[in-house]
N, C-alpha and C positions, 0 to 999 in steps of 0.2 A: 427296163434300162433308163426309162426317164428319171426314176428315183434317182441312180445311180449318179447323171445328171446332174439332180439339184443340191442332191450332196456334196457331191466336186467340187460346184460353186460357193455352198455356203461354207465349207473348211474352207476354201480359198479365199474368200471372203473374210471368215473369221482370223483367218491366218494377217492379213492384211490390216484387221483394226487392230490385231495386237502387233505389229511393226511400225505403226503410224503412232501407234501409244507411246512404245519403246522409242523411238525415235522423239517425240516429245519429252518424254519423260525422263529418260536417262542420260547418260553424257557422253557429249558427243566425240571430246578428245581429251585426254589425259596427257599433264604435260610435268617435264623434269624440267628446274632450272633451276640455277644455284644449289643443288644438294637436296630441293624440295617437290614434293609432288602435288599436286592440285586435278581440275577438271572443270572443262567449262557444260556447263549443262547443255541439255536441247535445245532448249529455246536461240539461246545467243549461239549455237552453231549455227542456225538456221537463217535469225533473222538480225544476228549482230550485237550488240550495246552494250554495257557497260558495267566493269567486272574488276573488281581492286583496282577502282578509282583509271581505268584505262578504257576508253571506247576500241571497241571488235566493229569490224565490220562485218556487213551480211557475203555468202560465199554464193556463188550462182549455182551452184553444183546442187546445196542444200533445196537454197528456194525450190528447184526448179522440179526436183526429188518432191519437197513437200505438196508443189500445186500437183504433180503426178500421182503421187499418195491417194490426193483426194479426187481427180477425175476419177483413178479406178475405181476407189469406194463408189461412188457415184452411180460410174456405169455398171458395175455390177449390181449394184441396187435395184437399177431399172433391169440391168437383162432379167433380174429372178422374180421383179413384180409385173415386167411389161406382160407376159402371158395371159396370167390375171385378170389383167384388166380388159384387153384386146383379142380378139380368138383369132383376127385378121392377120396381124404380125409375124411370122412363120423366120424369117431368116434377121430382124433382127435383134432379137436376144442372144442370138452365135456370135452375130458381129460386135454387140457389146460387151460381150463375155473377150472377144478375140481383143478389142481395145483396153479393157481390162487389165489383161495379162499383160499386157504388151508395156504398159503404162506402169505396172505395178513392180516388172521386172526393170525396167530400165531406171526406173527409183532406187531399186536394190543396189544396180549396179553404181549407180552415180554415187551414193554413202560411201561406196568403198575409194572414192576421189575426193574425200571431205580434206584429210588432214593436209594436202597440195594445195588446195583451192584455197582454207584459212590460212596456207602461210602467203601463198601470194596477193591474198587479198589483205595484208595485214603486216605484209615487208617483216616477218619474224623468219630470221635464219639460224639464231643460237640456239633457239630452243626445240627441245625434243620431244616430238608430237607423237601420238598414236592415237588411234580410233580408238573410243570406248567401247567399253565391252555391251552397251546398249546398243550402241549404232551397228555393233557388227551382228549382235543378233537380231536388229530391225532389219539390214540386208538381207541377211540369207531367209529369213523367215518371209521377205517380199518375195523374191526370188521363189520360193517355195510356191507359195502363194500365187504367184504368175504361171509357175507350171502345173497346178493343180487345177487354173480355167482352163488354160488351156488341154489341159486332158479332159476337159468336162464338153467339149467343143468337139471331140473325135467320138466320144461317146454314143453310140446309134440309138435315137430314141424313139417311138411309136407316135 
């Protein structure tokens, strides 16, 4: 069952560098205005700046999603190498796996509060916003991702 375990982890894991990709990578909101469509990438969803000559600001939702992004990456790193290295360590690789999840799914959830948070942070009311099709599949693939440690965590291992 230990195998079982480090599987869990590492899909959840991989699940998580490819949401934190997508979430960089692709775009974060799609907008109509005046009869035209456009899309602001990841990056300036995230961290703001300046896009057809107009400064964006940063949204706290995004940031806060991103530094969560990478705690979990982080702690699950250590939960699947601390073993490894330490034979003393016994309960916490669970707890890092359990901070993980936790971190990784409340990321998920906060993208899907992206397109409120750039309008209020950016006073735009005409225009007509929607999450990209990037950002919604870096959600649910966190999210994923979040319940996949934490099944790795119930897991009975020897």
């Amino acid at each position: 069952m230990k195998g079982l375990q480090k599987i869990l982890q590492c899909c959840g894991m991989l699940l998580g560098v490819v949401a934190f990709i997508l979430m960089l990578a692709c775009s974060s909101m799609t907008y109509q205005v005046f009869g035209g469509t456009g899309a602001f990438s990841g990056i300036l969803g995230i961290f703001g700046g300046e896009y057809l000559y107009v400064e964006y600001k940063a949204t706290w939702t995004a940031i806060i999603a991103f530094i969560l992004f990478i705690v979990a990456l982080l702690s699950i790193i250590c939960a699947l190498v601390l073993p490894y290295v330490s034979k003393k360590t016994k309960e916490l690789p669970k707890i890092l796996t359990f901070v993980a999840a936790g971190a990784i799914i409340v990321a998920g959830v906060l993208l899907f509060f992206e397109v409120g948070a750039f309008k209020g942070a950016n006073n735009i009311e005409s225009w007509d916003l929607s999450l990209g099709i990037g950002w919604i599949f870096s959600a649910i693939l966190g999210i994923v991702s979040g319940c996949l440690m934490l099944c790795s965590n119930f897991v009975k291992g020897k």
